[in-house]
VMD Tcl script that draws the C-alpha trace (Angstrom):
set ca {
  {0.00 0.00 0.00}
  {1.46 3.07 -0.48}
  {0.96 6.68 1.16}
  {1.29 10.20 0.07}
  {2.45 12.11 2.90}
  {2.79 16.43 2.70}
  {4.39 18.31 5.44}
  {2.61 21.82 5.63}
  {4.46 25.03 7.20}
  {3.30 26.08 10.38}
  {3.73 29.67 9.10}
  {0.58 30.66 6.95}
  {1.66 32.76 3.61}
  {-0.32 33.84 0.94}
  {-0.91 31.79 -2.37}
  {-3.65 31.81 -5.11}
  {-4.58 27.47 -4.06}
  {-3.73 25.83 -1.05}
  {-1.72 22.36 -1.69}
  {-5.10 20.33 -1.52}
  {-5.70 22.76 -5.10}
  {-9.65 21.86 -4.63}
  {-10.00 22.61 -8.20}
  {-8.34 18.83 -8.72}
  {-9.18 16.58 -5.52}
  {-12.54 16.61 -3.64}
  {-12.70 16.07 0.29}
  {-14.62 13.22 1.29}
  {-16.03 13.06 4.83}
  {-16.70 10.19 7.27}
  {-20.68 10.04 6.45}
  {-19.57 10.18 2.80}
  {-20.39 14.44 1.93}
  {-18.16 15.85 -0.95}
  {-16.75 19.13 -0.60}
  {-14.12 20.99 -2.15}
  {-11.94 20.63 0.61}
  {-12.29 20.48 4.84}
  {-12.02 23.94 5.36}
  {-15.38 24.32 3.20}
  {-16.76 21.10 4.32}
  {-17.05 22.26 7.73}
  {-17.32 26.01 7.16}
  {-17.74 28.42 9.74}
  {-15.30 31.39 11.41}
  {-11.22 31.07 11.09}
  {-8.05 33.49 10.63}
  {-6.12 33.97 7.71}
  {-2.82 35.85 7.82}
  {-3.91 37.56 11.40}
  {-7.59 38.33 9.65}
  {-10.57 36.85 10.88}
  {-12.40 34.93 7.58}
  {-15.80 32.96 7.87}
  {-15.65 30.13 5.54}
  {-19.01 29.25 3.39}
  {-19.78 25.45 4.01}
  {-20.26 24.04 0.16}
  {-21.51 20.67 0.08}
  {-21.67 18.62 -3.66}
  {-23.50 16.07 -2.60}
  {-22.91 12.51 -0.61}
  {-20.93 9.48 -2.58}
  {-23.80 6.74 -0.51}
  {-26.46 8.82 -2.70}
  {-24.75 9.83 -5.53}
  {-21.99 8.37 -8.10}
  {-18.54 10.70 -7.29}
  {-18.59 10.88 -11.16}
  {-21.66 12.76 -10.80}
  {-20.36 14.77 -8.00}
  {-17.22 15.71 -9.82}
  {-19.76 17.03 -12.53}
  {-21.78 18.78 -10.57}
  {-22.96 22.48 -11.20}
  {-21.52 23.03 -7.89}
  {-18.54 21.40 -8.45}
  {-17.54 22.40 -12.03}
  {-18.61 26.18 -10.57}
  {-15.35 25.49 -7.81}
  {-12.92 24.16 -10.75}
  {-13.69 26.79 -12.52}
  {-13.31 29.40 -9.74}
  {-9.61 27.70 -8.49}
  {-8.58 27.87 -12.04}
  {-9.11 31.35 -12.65}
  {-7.57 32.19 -9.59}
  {-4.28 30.42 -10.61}
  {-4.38 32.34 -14.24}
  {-4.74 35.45 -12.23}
  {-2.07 35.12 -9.89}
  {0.24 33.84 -12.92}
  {-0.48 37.20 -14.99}
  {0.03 39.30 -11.59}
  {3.40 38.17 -11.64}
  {4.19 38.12 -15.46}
}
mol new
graphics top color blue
foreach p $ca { graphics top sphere $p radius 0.5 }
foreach p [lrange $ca 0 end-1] q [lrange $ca 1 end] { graphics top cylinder $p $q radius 0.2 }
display resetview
């Protein structure tokens, strides 16, 4: 079996898609919910960079109801993709 392991910095810094880049992987929870990652499966208040941030909770759907396939085509879903990849293009042509 094999394991992909990531060590994240304990020091927060600024950068247009966290690691878990939600606009390629889905979070999957215990009761089987899809969201775009845990931070927006759980929502709710946080910090960011010494500013206080309330995270939306965005929920695609559950993989016991619904084929992931599905899920990963989503409205809701493609809507995030989308979203994450603009962001990247942005931050790429802010420091062209």
């Amino acid at each position: 079996m094999k394991f992909k392991i990531t060590a994240f910095s304990f020091t927060a810094d600024e950068q247009p898609i966290c690691d878990q880049n939600p606009g390629k992987s889905m979070f999957i929870s215990y009761d089987g919910t899809v969201s775009p990652c845990i931070n927006l499966a759980l929502g709710g208040p946080s910090e960011f960079l010494g500013s206080p941030v309330h995270f939306p909770t965005i929920r695609y759907g559950n993989v016991l109801e619904n084929n992931i396939d599905n899920l990963w085509e989503s409205k809701t879903c493609l809507s995030y993709r989308i979203r994450f990849q603009n962001r990247d293009k942005i931050y790429g042509n802010v420091l062209a």
